[in-house]
Structure formats: structure tokens, C-alpha cells
C-alpha positions as CSV (number, residue, x, y, z in Angstrom):
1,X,20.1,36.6,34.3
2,X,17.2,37.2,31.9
3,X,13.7,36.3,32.8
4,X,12.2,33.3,30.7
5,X,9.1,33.7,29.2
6,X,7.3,30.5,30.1
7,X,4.4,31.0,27.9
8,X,1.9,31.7,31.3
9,X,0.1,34.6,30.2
10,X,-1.7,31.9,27.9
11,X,-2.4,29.2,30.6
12,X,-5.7,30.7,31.9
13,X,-7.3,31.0,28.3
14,X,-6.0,26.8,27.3
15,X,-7.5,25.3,30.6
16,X,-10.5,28.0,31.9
17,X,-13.1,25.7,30.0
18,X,-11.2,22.6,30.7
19,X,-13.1,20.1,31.4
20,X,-12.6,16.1,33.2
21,X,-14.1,13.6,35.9
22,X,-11.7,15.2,38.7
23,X,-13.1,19.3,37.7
24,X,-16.5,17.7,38.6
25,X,-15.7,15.8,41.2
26,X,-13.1,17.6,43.5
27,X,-15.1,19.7,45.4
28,X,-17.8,16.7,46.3
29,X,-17.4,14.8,49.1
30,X,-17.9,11.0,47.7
31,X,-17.1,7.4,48.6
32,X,-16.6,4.9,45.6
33,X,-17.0,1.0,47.0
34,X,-17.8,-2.0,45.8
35,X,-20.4,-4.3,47.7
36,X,-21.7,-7.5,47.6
37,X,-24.9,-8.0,45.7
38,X,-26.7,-11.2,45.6
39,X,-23.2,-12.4,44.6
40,X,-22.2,-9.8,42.4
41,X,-19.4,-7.6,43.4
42,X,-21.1,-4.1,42.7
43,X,-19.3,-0.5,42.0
44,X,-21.0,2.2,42.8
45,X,-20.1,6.1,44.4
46,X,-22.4,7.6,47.1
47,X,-22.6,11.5,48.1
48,X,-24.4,13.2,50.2
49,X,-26.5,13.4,53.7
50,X,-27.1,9.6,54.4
51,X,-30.0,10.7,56.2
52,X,-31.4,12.6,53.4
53,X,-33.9,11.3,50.9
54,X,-32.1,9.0,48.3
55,X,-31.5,9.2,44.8
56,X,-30.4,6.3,42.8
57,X,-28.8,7.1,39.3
58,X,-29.0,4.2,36.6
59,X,-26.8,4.6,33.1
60,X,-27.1,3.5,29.9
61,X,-25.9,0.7,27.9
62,X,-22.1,-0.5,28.7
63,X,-21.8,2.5,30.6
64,X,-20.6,3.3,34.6
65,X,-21.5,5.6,37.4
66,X,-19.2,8.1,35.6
67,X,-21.8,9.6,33.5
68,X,-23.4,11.0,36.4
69,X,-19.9,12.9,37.7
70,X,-21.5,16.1,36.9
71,X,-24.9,16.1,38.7
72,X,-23.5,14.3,41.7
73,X,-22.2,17.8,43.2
74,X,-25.0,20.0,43.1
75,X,-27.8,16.5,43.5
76,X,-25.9,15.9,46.9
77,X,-26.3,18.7,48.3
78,X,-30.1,18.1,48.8
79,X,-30.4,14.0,48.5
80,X,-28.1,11.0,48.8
81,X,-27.4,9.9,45.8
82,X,-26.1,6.6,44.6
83,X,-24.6,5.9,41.2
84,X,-23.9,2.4,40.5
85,X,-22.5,-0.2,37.7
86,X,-25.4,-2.0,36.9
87,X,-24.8,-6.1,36.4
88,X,-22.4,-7.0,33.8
89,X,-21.5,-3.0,33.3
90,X,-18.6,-1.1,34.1
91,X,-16.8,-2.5,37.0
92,X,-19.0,-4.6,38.4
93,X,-19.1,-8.5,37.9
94,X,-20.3,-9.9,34.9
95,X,-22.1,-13.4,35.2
96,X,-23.2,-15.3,32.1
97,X,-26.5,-14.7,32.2
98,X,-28.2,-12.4,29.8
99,X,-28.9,-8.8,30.8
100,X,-33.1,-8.0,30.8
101,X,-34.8,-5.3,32.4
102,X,-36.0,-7.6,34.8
103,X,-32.1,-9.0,36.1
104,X,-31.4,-5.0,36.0
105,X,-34.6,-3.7,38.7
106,X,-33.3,-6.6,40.5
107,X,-29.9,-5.6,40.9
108,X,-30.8,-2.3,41.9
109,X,-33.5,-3.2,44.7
110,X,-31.0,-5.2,45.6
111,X,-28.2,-2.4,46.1
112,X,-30.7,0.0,47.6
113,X,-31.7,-3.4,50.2
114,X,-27.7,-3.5,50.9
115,X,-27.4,-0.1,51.6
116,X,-30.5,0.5,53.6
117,X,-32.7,2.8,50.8
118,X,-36.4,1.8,51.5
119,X,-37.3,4.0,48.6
120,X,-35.5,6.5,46.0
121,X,-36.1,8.3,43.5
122,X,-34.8,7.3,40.2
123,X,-32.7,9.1,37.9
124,X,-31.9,6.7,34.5
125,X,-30.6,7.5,31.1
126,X,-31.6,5.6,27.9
127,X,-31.5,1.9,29.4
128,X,-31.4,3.2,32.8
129,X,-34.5,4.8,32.0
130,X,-35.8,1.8,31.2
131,X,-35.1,-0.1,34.1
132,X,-35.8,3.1,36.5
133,X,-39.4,2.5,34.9
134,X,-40.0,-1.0,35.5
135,X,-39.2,-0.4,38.7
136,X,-41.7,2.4,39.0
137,X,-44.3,-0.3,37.7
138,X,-42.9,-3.7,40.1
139,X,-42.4,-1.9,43.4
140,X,-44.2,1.4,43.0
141,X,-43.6,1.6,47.1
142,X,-40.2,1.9,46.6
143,X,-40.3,4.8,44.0
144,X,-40.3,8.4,45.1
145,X,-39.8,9.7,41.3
146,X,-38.4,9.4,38.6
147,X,-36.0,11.3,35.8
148,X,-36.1,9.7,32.2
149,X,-33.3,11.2,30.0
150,X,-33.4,9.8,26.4
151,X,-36.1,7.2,27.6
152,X,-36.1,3.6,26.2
153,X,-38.3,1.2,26.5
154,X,-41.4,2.1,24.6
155,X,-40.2,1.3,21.1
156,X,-37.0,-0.5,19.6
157,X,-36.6,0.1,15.6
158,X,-34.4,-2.4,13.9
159,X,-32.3,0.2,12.4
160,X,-31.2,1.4,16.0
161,X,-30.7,-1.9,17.2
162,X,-28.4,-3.1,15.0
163,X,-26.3,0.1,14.5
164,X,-26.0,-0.1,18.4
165,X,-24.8,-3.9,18.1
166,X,-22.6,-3.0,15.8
167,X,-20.7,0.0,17.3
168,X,-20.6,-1.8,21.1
169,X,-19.2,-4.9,19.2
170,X,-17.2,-3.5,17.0
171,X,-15.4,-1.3,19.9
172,X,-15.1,-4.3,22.2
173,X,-13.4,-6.7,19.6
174,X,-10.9,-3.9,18.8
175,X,-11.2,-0.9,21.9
176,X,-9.1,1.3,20.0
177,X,-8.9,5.1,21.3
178,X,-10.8,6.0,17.9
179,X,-13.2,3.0,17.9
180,X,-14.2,4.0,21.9
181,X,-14.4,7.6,20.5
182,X,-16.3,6.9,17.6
183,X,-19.3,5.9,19.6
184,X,-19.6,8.9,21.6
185,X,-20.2,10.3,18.0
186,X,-24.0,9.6,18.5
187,X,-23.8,9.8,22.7
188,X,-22.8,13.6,22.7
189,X,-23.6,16.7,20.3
190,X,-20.2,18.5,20.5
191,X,-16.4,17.3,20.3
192,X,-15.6,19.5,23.7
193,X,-18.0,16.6,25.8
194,X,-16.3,13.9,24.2
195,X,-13.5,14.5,27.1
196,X,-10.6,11.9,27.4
197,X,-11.7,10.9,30.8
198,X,-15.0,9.3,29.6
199,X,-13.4,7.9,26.6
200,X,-10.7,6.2,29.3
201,X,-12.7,4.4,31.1
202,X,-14.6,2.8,28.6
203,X,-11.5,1.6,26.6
204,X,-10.7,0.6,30.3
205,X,-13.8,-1.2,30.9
206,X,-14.2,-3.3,26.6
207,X,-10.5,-4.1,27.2
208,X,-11.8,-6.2,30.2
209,X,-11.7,-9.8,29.3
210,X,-14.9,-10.2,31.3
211,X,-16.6,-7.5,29.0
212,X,-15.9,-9.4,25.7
213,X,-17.1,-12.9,27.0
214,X,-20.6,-10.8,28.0
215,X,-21.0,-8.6,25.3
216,X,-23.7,-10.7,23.6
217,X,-25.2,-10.5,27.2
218,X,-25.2,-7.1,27.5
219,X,-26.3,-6.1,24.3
220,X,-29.3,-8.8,24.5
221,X,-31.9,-6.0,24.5
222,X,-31.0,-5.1,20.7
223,X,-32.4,-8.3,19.8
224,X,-35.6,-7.6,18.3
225,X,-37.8,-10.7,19.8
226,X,-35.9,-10.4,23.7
227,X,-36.3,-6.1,23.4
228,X,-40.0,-6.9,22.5
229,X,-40.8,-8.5,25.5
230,X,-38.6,-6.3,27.4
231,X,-40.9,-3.0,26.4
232,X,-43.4,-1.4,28.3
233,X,-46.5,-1.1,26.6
234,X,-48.2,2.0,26.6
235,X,-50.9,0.7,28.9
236,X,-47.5,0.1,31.3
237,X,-46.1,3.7,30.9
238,X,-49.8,4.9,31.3
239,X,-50.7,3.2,35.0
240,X,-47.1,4.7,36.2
241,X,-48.1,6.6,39.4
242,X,-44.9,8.1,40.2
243,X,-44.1,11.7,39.7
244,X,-41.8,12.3,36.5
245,X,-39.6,14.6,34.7
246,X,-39.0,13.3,31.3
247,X,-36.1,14.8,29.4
248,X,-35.8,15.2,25.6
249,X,-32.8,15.6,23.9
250,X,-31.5,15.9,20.2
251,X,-32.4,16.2,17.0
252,X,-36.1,14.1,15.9
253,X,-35.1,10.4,16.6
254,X,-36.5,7.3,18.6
255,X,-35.5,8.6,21.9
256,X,-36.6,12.0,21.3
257,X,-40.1,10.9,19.8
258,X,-40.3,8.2,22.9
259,X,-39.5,11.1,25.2
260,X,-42.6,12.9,23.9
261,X,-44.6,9.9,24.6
262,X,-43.1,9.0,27.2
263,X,-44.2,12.0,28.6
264,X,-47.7,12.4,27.0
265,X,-48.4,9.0,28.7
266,X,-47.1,9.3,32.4
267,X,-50.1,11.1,34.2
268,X,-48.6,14.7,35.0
269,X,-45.4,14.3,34.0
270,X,-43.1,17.4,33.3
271,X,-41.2,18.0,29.6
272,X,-38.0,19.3,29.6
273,X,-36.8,19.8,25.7
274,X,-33.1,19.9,25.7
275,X,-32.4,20.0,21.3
276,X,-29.2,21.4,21.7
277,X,-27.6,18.4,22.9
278,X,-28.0,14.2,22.0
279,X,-27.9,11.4,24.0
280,X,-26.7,12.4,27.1
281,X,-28.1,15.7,28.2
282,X,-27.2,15.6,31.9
283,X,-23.5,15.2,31.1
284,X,-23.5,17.6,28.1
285,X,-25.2,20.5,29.7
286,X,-25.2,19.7,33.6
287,X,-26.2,23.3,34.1
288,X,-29.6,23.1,32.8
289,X,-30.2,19.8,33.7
290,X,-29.3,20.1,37.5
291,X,-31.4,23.1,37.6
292,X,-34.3,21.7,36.3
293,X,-33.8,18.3,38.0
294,X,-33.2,19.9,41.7
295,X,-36.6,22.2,41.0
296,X,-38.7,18.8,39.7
297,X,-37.1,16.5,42.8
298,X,-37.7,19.5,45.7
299,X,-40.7,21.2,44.7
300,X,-42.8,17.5,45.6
């Protein structure tokens, strides 16, 4: 009998730079659950000592705890951390109510009171951001620090408002593989980030009946008159007394120049200029981020 070449000598080279949720995740030890908050059912994954000091990680817009899968590893190791599904996101319940920054910092005080966390720090991207801080702002006792990748909250340009409406709408009416795909066009700066896991779940998630009865609700912060009185004025960002590592990512657009300002404003605040990637820097290069976060979050 003559041996069959199966091809093996090419395996290492096709899957050495493969990349998914599970290759982030199977080495961590984690616990996904949902809980009740304030009546709604909340997802959300905790790692980590649950005696050590907590970190709370807040996504952006539509998103899920998922987008943190690759800092959760080396983040634990040091702080508890908690990723949730914000209100009418991901997994969680979805009430008809609409979505402001306000009904966001209260559904996460209101995890961290469920789970015991009488203060975190607060890691958010873009809306989560946002909402990481109001936070800072409403119940500074409760804020250890903070991590602002691709901060919003300081400006909203019509432009960006309604090409986000658009996408998120037109990808929940019809949650196609490419119209789920399409949208991670602007969320990450190479094809080889946009992996199949990520794109999953959130066709998983807009094919959720729930998800298109809210949409409007959840995309209520790209209307330019409730966004308005959602921002933080730069008065707001100015009296922030927490410590804070603001990241900025991509090429010159409103969440790079808000970074900058962002970070010009906060008193002390650290600058971490990430152009090489877009919207999502902690998921597109985790190495650099986690590096820089874990120095920023143990050197206070």
C-alpha cells in the first residue's frame, strides 16, 4: 500500500495566522450568564480574580461582549473584567424604549450593583465610550478609570449619522452575509479582522425579530436633535476627574479628531495613536492595545 499524500505539509502555513472568537478565548477561563437587570435579562462574560479590581468593558453600537474576546485574556490576568450586552444590544432584552446615554449608564450601574462591583474601571469603544464617560461625570465614586477607543460623544456630523443609519438599517431589514460584512468595511482596516466569527454573530443578533422592532431605538442617537442632547459638552469632558487613556485610531475622521480632544480636554489624560487600524483598535491589533492598556490600568 502506497502512502497518501494528504496535503499536510501545507496545514501549518493555511491556519498559523488563523484567527476566531475560540483562538482568543480557549486558554481563558470565563463564564458567560445572563442576569436579571432591573428587568432586563442581561448577557454578559466575566474573567478573572473576583477579588481583584474590576473592569467593566462597554461596546459600540449594535454590538456584544464579543468585541472584547481579545483583551479579555491578558486584561484578566490582573482585573476582573466584565463584558456585557448593553440594553437592547446583542443578546440582551430589548424593551421599547429608546436607547440614550442616560438608559445605557443605568444599565451598567445596574449590572456592576447585581454583581457586587462598587467601582470599575471603564473600558468603552465608540458609544461605549460615550456611556463609560457619562458615567465618569454621574457617579465619579464609582469610576476607577477609564479607556476611550474611537471616543463619541463630543461631536455628531450629519454625514456620519446618517451613513451609520443607513448601514445598521439597511443590514437589519436584509442581514445578508455581505450586507453584515459590508459594515465592518468602516469597523476594521484590513479584510483578515473581518473574521467569520464576528460577522456570525451579528447576522445572528439583526436576524433577531426583537432587533428589527428596536432598531429605530437603538440607532436613536444618530438623530441629530436626541444626539445633541446626548453630547458632552466640552465643559463636561473638561471637569472629568478620572484617570484616562484615550485611544486614536484611523485615518483623519470624527472619531479620530474627537480622540484628540477628547484627550486635550480630560486633565492628564494619556494619547495612544493607533493610524494603522479604524474603528476598532483593541480588536484589530490586541497586541498593542493590551500592552498599553495593562501599563495605563497598573501603573495608577
Amino acid at each position: 500500500m502506497s502512502d497518501v499524500d494528504t496535503g499536510s505539509h501545507e496545514e501549518p502555513d493555511r491556519y498559523a495566522d488563523y484567527r476566531s472568537i475560540w483562538t482568543e478565548l480557549r486558554e481563558v477561563p470565563f463564564r458567560q450568564a445572563w442576569t436579571d437587570v432591573d428587568g432586563v435579562s442581561t448577557r454578559y462574560v466575566e474573567a478573572g480574580d473576583p477579588e481583584a479590581p474590576a473592569l467593566v468593558m462597554l461596546h459600540g453600537t449594535g454590538g456584544h461582549w464579543e468585541t472584547w474576546a481579545s483583551n479579555l485574556g491578558p486584561l484578566s490576568r490582573h482585573f476582573r473584567c466584565v463584558a456585557l450586552d448593553m440594553v437592547g444590544n446583542g443578546f440582551s432584552d430589548k424593551p421599547d424604549y429608546d436607547y440614550d446615554i442616560d438608559v445605557y449608564a443605568r444599565h451598567v450601574t445596574g449590572l456592576m450593583d447585581r454583581l457586587g462591583i462598587e467601582k470599575a474601571s471603564l473600558a468603552g469603544t465608540s458609544l461605549g465610550s460615550w456611556v463609560a464617560a457619562r458615567l465618569a461625570l454621574t457617579h465619579p465614586q464609582r469610576v476607577d478609570g477609564l479607556i476611550l477607543c474611537s471616543p463619541a460623544g463630543l461631536v455628531g456630523t450629519a454625514s456620519n449619522m446618517a451613513r451609520i443609519r443607513a448601514e445598521r438599517t439597511r443590514a437589519v431589514d436584509d442581514p445578508t452575509w455581505e450586507s453584515i460584512r459590508a459594515m465592518f468595511l468602516n469597523l476594521m482596516a484590513e479584510e483578515r479582522n473581518r473574521i467569520p466569527d464576528v460577522i456570525a454573530l451579528r447576522q445572528a443578533i439583526y436576524r433577531l425579530p426583537e432587533t428589527k422592532a428596536v432598531i429605530d431605538h437603538v440607532l436613536i442617537l444618530q438623530d441629530p436633535d436626541v444626539r445633541q442632547r446626548n453630547l458632552l459638552t466640552e465643559e463636561e469632558w473638561s471637569s472629568i476627574k478620572a484617570p484616562a487613556l484615550v485611544v486614536a485610531s484611523g485615518e483623519r475622521n470624527e472619531y479620530r479628531s474627537t480622540a484628540y480632544r477628547v484627550a486635550e480636554l480630560i486633565p492628564g489624560a494619556r494619547l495612544l495613536e493607533m493610524p494603522h487600524v479604524r474603528h476598532w483598535p483593541h480588536f484589530e491589533d490586541p497586541a498593542t492595545f493590551n500592552t498599553v492598556a495593562l501599563d495605563f490600568l497598573l501603573s495608577r
